[in-house]
C-alpha positions in Angstrom: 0.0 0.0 0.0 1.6 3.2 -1.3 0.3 6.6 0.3 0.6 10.1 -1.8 1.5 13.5 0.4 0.3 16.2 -0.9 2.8 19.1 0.2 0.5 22.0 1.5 0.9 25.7 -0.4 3.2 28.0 0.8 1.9 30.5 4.1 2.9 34.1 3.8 3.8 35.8 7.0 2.6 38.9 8.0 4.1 42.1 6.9 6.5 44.0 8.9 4.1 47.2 10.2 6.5 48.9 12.7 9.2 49.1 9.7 6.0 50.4 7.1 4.2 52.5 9.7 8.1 54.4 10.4 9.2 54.7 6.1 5.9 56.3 5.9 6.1 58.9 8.6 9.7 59.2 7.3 9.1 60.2 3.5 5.9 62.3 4.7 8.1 64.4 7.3 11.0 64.6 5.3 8.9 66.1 2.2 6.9 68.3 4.5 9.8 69.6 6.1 11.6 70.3 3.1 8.6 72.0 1.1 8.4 74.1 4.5 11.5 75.5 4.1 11.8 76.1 0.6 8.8 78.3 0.7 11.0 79.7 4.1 13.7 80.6 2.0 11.5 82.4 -0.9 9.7 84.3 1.7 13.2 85.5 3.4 14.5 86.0 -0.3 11.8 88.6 -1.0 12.1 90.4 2.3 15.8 90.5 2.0 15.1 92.5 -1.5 12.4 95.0 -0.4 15.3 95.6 3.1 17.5 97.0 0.4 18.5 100.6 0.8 18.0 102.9 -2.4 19.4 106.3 -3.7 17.2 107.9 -6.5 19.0 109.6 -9.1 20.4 113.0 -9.3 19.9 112.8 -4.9 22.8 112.8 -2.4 21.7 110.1 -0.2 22.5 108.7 3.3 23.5 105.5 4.9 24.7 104.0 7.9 26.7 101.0 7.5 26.1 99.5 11.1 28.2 95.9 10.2 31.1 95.0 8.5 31.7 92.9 5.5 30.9 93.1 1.8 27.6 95.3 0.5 26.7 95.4 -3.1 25.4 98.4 -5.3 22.6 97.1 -7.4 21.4 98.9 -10.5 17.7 98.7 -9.9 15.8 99.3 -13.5 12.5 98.1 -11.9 10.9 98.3 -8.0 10.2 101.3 -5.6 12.3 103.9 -4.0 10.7 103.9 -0.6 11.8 105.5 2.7 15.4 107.4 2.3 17.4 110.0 4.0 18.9 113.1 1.9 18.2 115.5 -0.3 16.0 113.2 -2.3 12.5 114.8 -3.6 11.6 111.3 -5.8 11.8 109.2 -2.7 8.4 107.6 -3.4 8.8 107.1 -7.1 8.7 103.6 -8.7 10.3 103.1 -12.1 10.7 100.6 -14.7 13.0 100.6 -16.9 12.9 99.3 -20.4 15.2 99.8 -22.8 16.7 96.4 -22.5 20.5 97.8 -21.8 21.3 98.7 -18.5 21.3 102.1 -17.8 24.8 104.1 -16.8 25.3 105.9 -13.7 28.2 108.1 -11.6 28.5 106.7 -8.2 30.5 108.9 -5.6 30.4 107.8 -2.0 32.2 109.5 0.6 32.8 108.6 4.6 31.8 111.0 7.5 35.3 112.8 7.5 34.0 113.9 3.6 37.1 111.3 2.2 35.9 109.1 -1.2 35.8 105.7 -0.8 36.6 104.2 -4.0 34.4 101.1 -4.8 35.4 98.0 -6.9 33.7 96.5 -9.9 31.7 93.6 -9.5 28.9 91.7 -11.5 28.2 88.4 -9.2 24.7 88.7 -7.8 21.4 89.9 -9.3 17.7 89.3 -8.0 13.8 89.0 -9.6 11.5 89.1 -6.5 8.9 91.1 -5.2 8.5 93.3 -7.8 11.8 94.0 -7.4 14.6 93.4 -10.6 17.9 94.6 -9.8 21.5 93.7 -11.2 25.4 94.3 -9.2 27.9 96.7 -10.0 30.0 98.0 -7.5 31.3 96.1 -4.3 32.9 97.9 -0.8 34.1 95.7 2.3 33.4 97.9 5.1 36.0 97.5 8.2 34.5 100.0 10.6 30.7 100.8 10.7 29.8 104.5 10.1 28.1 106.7 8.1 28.2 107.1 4.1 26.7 109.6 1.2 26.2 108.2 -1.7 25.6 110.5 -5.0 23.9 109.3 -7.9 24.5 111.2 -11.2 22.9 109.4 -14.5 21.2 110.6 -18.0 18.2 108.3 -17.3 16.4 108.8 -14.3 13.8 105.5 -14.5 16.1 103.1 -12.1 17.8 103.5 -8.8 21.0 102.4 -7.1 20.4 99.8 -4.2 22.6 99.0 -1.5 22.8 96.2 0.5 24.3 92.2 1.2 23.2 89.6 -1.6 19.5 89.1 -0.6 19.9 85.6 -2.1 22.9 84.2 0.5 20.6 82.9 3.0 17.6 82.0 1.1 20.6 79.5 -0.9 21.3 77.9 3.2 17.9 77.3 3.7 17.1 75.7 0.0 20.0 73.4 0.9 18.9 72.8 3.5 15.4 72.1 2.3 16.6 69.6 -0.5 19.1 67.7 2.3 15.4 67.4 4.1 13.3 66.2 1.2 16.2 64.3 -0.5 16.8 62.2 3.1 13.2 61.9 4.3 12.6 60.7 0.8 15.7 58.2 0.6 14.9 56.9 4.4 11.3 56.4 4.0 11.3 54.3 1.0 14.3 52.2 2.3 12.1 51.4 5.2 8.7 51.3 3.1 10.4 48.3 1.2 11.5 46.3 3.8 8.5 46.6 6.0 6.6 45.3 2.7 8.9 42.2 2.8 6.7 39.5 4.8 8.3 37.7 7.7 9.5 33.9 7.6 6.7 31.6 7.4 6.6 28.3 10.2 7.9 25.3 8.8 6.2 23.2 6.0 6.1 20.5 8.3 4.8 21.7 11.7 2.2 23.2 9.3 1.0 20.0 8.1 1.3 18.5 11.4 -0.5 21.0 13.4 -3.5 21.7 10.4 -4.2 17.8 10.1 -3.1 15.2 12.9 -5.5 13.8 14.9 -5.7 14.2 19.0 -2.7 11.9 20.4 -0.8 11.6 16.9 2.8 12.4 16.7 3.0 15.7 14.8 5.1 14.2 11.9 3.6 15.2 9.2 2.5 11.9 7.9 -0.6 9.8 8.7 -0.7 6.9 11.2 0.7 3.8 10.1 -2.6 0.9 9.7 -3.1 -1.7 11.9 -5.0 -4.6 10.4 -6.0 -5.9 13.4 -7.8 -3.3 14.6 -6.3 -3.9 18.4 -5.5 -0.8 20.4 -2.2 -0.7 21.5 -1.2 0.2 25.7 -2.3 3.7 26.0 -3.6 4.6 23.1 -6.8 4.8 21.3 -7.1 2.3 18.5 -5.9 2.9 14.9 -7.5 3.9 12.2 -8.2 6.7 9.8 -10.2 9.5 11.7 -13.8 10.7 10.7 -13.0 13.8 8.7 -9.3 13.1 7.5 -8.3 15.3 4.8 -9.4 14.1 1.4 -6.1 13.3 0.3 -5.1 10.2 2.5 -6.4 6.7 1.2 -9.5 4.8 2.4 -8.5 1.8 4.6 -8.4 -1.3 2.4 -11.0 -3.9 3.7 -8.9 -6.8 5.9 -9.2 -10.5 5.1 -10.9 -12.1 8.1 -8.6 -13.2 10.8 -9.5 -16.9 12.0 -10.6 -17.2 15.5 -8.9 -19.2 18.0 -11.3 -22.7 18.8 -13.1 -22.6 21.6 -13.6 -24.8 24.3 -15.5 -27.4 24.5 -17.7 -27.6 28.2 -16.7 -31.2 30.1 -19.9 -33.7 30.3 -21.7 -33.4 33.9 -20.8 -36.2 35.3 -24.2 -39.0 36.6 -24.2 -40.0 40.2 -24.3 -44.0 40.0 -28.0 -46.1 40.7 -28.5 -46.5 44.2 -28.7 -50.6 45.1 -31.7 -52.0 45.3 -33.8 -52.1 48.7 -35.5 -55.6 49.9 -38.8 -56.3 48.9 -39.1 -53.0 46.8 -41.1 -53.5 43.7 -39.1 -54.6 40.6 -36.9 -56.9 42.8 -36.2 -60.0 41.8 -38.5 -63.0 43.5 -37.6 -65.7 45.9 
């Protein structure tokens, strides 16, 4: 008798949620937190352009240089003039220049003790924002903080000069910044998206089997309980046989020649008591 085992499909096991639930809160935050502070850095960009201080044309204007370092003199051909201090009588004009050539202009600035600072060529920054459209062309590094008059002297008078730090220095940190974010929230979250995805090792094919279809007080094996013709149970165990309800794929028991019986024996005769002698002159005696 030959028995077939069907080997029982494959079990998946479950997904790895912490891992999933973390990659997702990852790439969310790390997007969020990047989109945050690239609109940040736009917003500071546009106030560091409107900040800048501007000298009209034809005016003899004021500033007070209260830091050190590098400041930049922007040819303005489109934006506002705003607040200033001088001699300026355009200090609310806006202007827009369009010609398509940048317009020329005579810059003389001079310290408090009325000495000219000369100021060096430069073309490295330029901004677009807030209305505002300006390109570089003079640089001073200021050592000692103090007060400054700048004159303006030009043929056009539909731009300004504006004075400032590059309005674009820190609005670059924080868009760094922003795409290191993004770029490792991003990177993070999908590494741990992928392998909370990947399903955890399933139990053994065997204790599978075992556990899914042996019967009560059968030795988890895997395979079914060997036949026993006789039918006799064994010390401690129930008797063999094929359970009501096993799986579909295990044989029917084959039907068993009958098994002679043992002969049986025979009950002894009951034994007679012998006749009892014969009494004097009792009838049936013999006569005299």
């Amino acid at each position: 008798m030959s028995y077939q085992i069907e080997t029982p499909a494959a079990v998946k096991g479950p997904r790895r949620k912490g891992l999933l639930g973390l990659g997702i809160l990852l790439l969310l935050g790390g997007v969020g937190a990047g989109a945050g502070l690239y609109v940040t850095s736009t917003s500071r960009y546009e106030s560091a352009v409107k900040n800048l201080q501007r000298a009209p044309v034809g005016c003899d204007t004021q500033f007070t240089f209260t830091g050190t370092g590098t400041f930049l003199f922007y040819t303005e051909i489109k934006g506002k003039v705003g607040k200033v201090h001088g001699d300026c009588a355009n200090a609310d004009a806006t202007y827009d220049h369009r010609s398509g050539s940048q317009p020329r202009a005579t810059l003389t600035l001079v310290d408090d003790n009325g000495d000219e600072v000369k100021l060096d060529r430069t073309a490295s920054a330029s901004y677009d924002a807030g209305g505002f459209v300006g390109t570089a062309i003079r640089s001073l590094t200021i050592v000692k903080p103090g007060d400054y008059v700048l004159s303006v002297a030009s043929d056009d008078s539909d731009f300004a000069i504006a004075v400032g730090r590059n309005p674009k220095s820190d609005a670059d940190k924080i868009r760094k910044i922003a795409l290191g974010a993004a770029a490792a929230g991003l990177v993070l979250g999908l590494l741990l998206i992928v392998l909370g995805l990947r399903r955890r090792p399933a139990p053994a094919p065997s204790s599978i089997f075992a556990s899914s279809f042996a019967p009560s007080g059968a030795p988890a094996s895997g395979y079914p309980p060997a036949p026993n013709p006789g039918g006799f149970a064994t010390p401690g165990s129930q008797p063999q046989g094929y359970p009501t309800g096993a799986p579909p794929f295990l044989p029917a028991p084959q039907p068993q020649p009958p098994q002679p019986q043992p002969p049986q024996p025979q009950p002894a005769p009951q034994s007679q008591p012998p006749p009892a002698p014969a009494q004097p002159g009792s009838w049936g005696a013999p006569q005299q």
